[in-house]
C-alpha positions as CSV (number, residue, x, y, z in Angstrom):
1,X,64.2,118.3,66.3
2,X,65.3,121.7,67.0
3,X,63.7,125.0,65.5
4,X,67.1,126.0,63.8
5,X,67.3,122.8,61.9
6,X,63.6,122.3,60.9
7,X,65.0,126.3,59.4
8,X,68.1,124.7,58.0
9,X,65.6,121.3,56.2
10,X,63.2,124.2,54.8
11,X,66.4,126.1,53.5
12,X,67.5,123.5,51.6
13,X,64.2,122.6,50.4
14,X,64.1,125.6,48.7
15,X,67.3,125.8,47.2
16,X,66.4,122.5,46.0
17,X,63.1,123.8,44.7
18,X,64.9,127.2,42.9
19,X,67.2,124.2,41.2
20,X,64.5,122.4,39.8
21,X,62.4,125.3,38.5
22,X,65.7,126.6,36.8
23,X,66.6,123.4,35.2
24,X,62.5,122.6,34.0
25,X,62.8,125.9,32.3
26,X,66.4,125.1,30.4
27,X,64.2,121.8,29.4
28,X,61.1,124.1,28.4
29,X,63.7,125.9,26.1
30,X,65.5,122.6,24.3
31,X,61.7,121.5,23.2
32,X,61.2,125.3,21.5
33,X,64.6,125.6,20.1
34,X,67.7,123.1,19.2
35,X,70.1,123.0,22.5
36,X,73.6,122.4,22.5
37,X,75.2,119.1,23.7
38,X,76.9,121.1,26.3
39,X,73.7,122.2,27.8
40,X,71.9,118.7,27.8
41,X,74.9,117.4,29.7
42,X,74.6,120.4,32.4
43,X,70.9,119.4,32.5
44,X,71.8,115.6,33.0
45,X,74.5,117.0,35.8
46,X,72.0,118.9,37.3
47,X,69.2,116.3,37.5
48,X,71.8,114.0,38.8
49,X,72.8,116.3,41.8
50,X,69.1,116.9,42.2
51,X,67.8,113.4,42.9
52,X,70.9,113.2,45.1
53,X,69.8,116.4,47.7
54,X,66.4,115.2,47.2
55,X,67.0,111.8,48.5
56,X,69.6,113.4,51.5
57,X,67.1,115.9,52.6
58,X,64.2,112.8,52.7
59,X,66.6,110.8,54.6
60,X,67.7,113.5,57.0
61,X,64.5,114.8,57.5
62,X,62.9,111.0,58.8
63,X,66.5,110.4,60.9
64,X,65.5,113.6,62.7
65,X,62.0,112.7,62.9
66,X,63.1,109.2,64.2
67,X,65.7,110.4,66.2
68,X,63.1,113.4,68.2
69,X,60.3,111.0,69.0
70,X,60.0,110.4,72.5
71,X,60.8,107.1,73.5
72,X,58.3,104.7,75.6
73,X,58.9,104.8,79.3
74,X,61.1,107.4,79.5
75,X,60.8,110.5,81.5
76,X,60.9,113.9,79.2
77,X,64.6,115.3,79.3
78,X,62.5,119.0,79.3
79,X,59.8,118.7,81.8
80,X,61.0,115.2,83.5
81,X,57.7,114.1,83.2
């Protein structure tokens, strides 16, 4: 895997991150105080489109580990070794 996407996987990650600390303090709020139904759907919507990067960063993130590993018998397309 290349240096500029392991940058791009840990970008994401944290955008992913930021997401879910913004959305477990909107939750935090609707057990203190009474939240309107527009705001629980906006949490469900957000959950939703947070299991879904979740899982696509996992996924992408093994491909690339898959894809980088060097297979058996074959000579190193750096070093040719």
């Amino acid at each position: 895997m290349t240096q500029s996407l392991k940058w791009v996987f840990r970008l994401i990650f944290v955008v992913v991150g930021v997401e879910l600390a913004i959305v477990g303090g909107t939750v935090a709020g609707c057990f203190t105080k009474e939240c309107a139904p527009e705001t629980k759907d906006g949490i469900e919507r957000t959950m939703n489109s947070l299991a879904t990067k979740a899982f696509a960063l996992y996924a992408a993130e093994k491909a690339g580990a898959v894809g980088s590993k060097k297979k058996e018998g074959e000579p190193c397309p750096t070093c040719g070794l």
